[in-house]
FIKOL-80611 format. One line per field, with one value per residue (C-alpha): residue in three letters; x, y, z. Coordinates in nm, 4 decimals. Example, Ala and Ser with C-alpha at 12.3 -4.5 7.8 and 13.67 -1.06 7.14 Angstrom:
REM FIKOL-80611
type <- [ala, ser]
c1 <- [1.2300, 1.3670]
c2 <- [-0.4500, -0.1060]
c3 <- [0.7800, 0.7140]
This chain:
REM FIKOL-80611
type <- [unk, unk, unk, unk, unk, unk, unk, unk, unk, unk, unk, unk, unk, unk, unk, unk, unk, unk, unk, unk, unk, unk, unk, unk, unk, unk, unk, unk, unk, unk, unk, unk, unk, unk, unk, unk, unk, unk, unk, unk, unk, unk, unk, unk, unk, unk, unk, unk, unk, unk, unk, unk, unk]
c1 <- [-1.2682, -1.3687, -1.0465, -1.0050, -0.9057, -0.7823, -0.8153, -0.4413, -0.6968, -0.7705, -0.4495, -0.3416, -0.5733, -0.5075, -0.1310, -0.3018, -0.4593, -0.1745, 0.0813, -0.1923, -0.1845, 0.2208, 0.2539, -0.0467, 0.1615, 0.4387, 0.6970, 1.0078, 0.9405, 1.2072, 1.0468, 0.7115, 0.9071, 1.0705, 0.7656, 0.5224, 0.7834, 0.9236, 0.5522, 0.4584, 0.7339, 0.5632, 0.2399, 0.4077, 0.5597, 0.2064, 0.1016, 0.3310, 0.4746, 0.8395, 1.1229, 1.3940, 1.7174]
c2 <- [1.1374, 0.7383, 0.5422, 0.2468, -0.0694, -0.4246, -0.7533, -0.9843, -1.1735, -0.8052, -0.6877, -1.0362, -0.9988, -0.6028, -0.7317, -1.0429, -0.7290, -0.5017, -0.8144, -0.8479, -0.4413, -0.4635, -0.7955, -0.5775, -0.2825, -0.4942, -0.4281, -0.6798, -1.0119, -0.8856, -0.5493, -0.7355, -0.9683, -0.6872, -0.5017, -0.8369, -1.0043, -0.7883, -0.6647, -1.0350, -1.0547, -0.7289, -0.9357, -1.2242, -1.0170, -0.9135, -1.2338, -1.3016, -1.5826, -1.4101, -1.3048, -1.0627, -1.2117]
c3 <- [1.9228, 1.9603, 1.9934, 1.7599, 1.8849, 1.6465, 1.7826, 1.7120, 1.4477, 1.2437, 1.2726, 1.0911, 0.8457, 0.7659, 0.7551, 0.4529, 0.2887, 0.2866, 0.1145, -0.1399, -0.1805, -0.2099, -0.4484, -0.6975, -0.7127, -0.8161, -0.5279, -0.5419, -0.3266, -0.1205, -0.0421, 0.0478, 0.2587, 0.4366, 0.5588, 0.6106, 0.7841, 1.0155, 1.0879, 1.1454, 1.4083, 1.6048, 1.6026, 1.7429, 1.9992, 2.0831, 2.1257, 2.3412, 2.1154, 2.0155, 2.2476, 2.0947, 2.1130]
């Protein structure tokens, strides 16, 4: 079994492509902010560009 890998840049755009999928199956703005945002925050952790507090 080949292990997949995502660059930070895919894993941003799979996050773009999964708001789209959310907002087109008409899920309240605040349920689409919930899951983008707080997965944007784990990317930024990634990156090394967000610090829990």
């Amino acid at each position: 079994m080949t292990e997949q890998t995502w660059t930070l840049q895919e894993l941003r755009d799979e996050l773009e492509r999964f708001e789209r999928a959310l907002k087109a199956a008409g899920k309240a703005p605040d349920t689409v902010n919930t899951y983008v945002g707080r997965s944007r925050i784990f990317l930024r952790w990634l990156a090394d560009d967000y610090v829990p507090r």
